[in-house]
N, C-alpha and C positions, 0 to 999 in steps of 0.2 A: 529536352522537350519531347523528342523522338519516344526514350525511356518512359514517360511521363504518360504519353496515350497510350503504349500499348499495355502499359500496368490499369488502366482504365478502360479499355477494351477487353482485358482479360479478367477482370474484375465482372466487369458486366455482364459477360459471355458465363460466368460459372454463376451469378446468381440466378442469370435466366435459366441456365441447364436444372440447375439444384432444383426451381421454383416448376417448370414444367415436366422433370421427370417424377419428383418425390411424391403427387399426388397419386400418380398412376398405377403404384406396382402393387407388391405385395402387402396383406393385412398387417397394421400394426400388431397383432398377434402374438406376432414373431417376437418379439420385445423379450426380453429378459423378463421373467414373473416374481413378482414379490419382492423386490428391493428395485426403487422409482430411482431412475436416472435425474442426475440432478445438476444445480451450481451451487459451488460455495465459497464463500467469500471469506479473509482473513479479518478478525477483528485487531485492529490496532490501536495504539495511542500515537496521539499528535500536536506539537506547541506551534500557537500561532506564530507563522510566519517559516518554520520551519518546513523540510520536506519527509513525505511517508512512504515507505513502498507497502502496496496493499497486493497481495495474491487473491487470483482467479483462477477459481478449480474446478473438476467434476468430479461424481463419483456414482457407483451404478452406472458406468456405462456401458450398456448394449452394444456396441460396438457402431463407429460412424463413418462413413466416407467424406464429412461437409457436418460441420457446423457453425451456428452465427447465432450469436447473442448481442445483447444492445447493453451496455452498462448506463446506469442512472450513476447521478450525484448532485451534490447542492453546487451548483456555480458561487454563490453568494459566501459562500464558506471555503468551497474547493477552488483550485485549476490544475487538471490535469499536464503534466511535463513531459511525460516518454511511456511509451508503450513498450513490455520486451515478450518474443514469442519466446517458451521454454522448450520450444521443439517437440511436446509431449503429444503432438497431433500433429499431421504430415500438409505439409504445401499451406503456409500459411500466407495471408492473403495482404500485400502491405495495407493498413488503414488510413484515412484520411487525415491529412496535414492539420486539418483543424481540429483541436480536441474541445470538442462541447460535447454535453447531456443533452440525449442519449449518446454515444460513445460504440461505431459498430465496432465487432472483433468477428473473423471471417477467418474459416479454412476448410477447403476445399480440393482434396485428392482425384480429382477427376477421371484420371487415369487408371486408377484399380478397382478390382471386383472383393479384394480383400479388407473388413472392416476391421478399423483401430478400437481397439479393447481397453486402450490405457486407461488408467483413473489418476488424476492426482493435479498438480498445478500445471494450467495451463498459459495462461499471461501473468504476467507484475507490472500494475500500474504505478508508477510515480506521482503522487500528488503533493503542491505544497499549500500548506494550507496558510491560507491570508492572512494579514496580519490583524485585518479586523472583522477574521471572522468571530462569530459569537463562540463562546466556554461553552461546553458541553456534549452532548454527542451529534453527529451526522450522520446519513443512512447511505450505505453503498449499494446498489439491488444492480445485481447481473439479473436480467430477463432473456427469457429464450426469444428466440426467432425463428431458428429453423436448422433441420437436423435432418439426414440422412444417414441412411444405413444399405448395404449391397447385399443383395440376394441373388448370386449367380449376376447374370447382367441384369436383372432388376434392381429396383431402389423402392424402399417405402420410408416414409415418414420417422422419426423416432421422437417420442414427447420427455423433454428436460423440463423438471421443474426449477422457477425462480430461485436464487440466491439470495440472501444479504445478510449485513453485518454492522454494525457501529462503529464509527471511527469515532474517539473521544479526544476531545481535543480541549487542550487545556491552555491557559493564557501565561504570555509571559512573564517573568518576572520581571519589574523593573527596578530590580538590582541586585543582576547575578554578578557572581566572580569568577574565572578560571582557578582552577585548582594552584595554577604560580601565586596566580593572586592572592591565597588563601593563604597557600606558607609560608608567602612574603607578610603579609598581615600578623600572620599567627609569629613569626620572627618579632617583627617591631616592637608586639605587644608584651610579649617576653623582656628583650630590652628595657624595653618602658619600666617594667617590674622589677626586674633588677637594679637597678635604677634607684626607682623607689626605694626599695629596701636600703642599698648604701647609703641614700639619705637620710632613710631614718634613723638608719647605724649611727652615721656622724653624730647625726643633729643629739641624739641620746648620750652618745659619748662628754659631747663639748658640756653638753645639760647636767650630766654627773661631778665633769671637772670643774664649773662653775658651782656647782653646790658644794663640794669638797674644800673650795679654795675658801667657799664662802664663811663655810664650817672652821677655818683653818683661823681664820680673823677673830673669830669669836675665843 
């Protein structure tokens, strides 16, 4: 419980800091020019009722001390399962037990004057997607929220554009096999055929010996 406020109090403490210091400093300016810091989302395929891991990434980044983004998704289709940080941004922030849309993801370096430069995957969401959700595709949008960047001991703003991607999702079949299953089947059917054939063998053989014998009278 102890654990539990002070991850809430520390939490809070760094969105206030982020939200009162990043207005104040230097010109967004500063910014990287001509390639827009951004998010991008992995597109994936998904069968109902199974589970997806979807990536969350950036790219263009200017470099940050604190950023926060809100992830969207369809409830009606999704439910998010597990959040994983990929470490690729420093002092990440744990997120809220409840996973609904919007969805924050939070990190926040407070401690340094030095900005992370990294570009590439920064969380992997697990979604499983319902069993009755509807065929066809779904919309994942990472949205920014707030972003910081260090200038000596100032901070100014840094602007990430929107993310997203389609999750396709496809229904299940109602009547798969496992691969046992299959060479088991594909075995029997075999059988079955050989099978057959020896009967035909026979039954053609006795069918000869009876016309021969019949032949044989005459």
């Amino acid at each position: 419980m102890f654990d539990d406020m002070k991850k809430i109090a520390f939490f809070l403490a760094a969105v206030l800091m982020v939200s009162l210091l990043c207005p104040f400093a230097v010109s967004a300016e500063q910014q990287t020019e001509g390639l827009v810091p951004s998010y991008i989302v992995s597109s994936e395929d998904g069968t109902q009722g199974d589970k997806v891991t979807v990536k969350i990434g950036i790219r263009n980044n200017p470099g940050v001390i604190a950023l926060e983004c809100l992830i969207f998704f369809d409830e009606e289709a999704l439910e998010l399962v597990s959040v994983k940080d990929t470490k690729l941004l420093n002092e990440w922030v744990e997120p809220a037990a409840e996973k609904t849309s919007p969805y924050a993801l939070f990190w926040v370096d407070a401690l340094t004057t030095e900005n992370n430069e990294a570009n590439g995957v920064i969380a992997e969401l697990v979604f499983k997607v319902k069993k009755d959700a509807h065929a066809g595709q779904t919309e994942i949008r990472v949205e920014p929220y707030d972003a910081c960047a260090a200038d000596g001991m100032d901070l100014y703003d840094v602007a990430f554009e929107e993310g997203s991607a389609m999750l396709n999702i496809t229904p299940r079949s109602t009547f798969a096999l496992s691969s046992t299953a299959i060479v088991i089947l594909c075995s029997v059917i075999a059988v079955v055929v050989c099978l057959a054939l020896v009967i035909a063998v026979v039954f053609l053989q006795k069918k000869k010996k009876k016309a021969s014998a019949a032949e044989g009278k005459e």
